[in-house]
C-alpha positions in Angstrom: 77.4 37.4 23.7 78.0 34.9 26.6 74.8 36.1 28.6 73.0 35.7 25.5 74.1 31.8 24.5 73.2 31.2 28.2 70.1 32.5 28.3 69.1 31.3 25.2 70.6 27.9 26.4 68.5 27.6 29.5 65.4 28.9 27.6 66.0 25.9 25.6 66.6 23.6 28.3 63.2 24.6 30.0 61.4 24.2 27.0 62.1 20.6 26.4 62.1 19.7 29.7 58.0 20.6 30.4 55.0 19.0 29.7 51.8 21.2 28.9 49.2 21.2 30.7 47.3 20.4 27.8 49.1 17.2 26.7 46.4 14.3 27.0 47.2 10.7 26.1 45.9 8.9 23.2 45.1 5.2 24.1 43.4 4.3 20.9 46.4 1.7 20.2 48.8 0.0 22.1 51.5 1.8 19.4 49.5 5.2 20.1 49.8 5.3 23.9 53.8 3.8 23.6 54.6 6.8 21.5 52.8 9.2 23.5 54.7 8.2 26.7 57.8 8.1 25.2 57.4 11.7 23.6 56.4 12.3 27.4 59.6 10.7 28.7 61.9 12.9 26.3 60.3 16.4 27.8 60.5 15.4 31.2 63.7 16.0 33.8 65.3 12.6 35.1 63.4 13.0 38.6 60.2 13.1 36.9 61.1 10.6 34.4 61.6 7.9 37.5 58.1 9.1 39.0 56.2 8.7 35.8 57.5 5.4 35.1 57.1 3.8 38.8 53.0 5.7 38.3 52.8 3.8 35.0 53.8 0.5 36.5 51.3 1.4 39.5 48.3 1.8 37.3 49.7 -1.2 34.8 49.2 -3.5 38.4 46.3 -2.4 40.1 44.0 -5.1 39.0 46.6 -7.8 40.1 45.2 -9.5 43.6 48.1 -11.8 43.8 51.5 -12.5 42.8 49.8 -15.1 41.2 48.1 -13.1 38.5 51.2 -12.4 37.6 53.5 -15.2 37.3 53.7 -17.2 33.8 52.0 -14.0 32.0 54.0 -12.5 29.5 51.8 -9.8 29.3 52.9 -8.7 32.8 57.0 -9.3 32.4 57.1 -5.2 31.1 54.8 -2.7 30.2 52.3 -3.3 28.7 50.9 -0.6 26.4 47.5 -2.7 25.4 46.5 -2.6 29.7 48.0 1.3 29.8 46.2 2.7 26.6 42.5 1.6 28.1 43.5 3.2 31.3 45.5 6.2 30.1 43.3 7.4 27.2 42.2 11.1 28.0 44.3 11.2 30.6 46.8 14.3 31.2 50.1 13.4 32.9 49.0 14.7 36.3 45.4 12.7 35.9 48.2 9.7 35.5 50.3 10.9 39.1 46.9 11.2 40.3 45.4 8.2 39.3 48.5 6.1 40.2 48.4 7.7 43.8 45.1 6.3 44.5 46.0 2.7 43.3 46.4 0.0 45.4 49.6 -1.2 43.9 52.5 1.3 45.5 55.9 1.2 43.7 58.9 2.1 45.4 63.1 2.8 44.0 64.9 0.5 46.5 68.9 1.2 46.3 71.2 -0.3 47.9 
C-alpha cells in the first residue's frame, strides 16, 4: 500500500510539474497571455520557474536601447503583458527560451 501512495504520489508530482509540448501562448489580450503564463508558472519546477521569468523579462526589454527608454515609464516598472502578448502569441514555451536566448537584453540572478 506504501509503494502504491508513492508511486501514485510521484506520478502526480510529474504530472503537474511539465509543460506539453503542445502548449502555445495566446496573446490576443494582455489578460489572455497573463493567464496563460501563470497556468505555465503553476506546471513548472522552481528551477524552471526562475528561467522562464528572467526569458520573459529578456524578450519584455529587447527593444530598449537605453536605460533611458526606460526610466519614468510605468509601462516598463513590471511585466508587462500588453508588450509580452504581441511577442509571445503562437509561441510554445521553448520558442520563448529560444527567442529570449537570441535577445540582446541578457538577464542574470545575482545573490549575494
Amino acid at each position: 500500500m506504501k509503494k502504491f501512495v508513492l508511486a501514485l504520489a510521484l506520478l502526480i508530482s510529474f504530472g503537474c510539474t511539465s509543460v506539453p509540448d503542445n502548449f502555445v501562448f495566446n496573446g490576443n489580450s494582455s489578460k489572455s497571455i497573463q493567464s496563460d503564463i501563470n497556468t505555465l508558472l503553476k506546471k513548472l519546477p522552481r528551477n524552471k520557474k526562475q528561467e522562464f521569468l528572467m526569458a520573459l523579462l529578456a524578450i519584455q526589454f529587447s527593444d530598449v536601447n537605453s536605460v533611458y527608454d526606460m526610466i519614468d515609464d510605468p509601462a516598463m516598472s513590471g511585466m508587462n503583458y500588453d508588450i509580452l502578448s504581441k511577442k509571445l502569441d503562437g509561441l510554445t514555451y521553448g520558442e520563448v527560451i529560444e527567442l529570449a536566448a537570441t535577445s540582446k537584453t541578457q538577464v542574470e540572478v545575482i545573490t549575494n
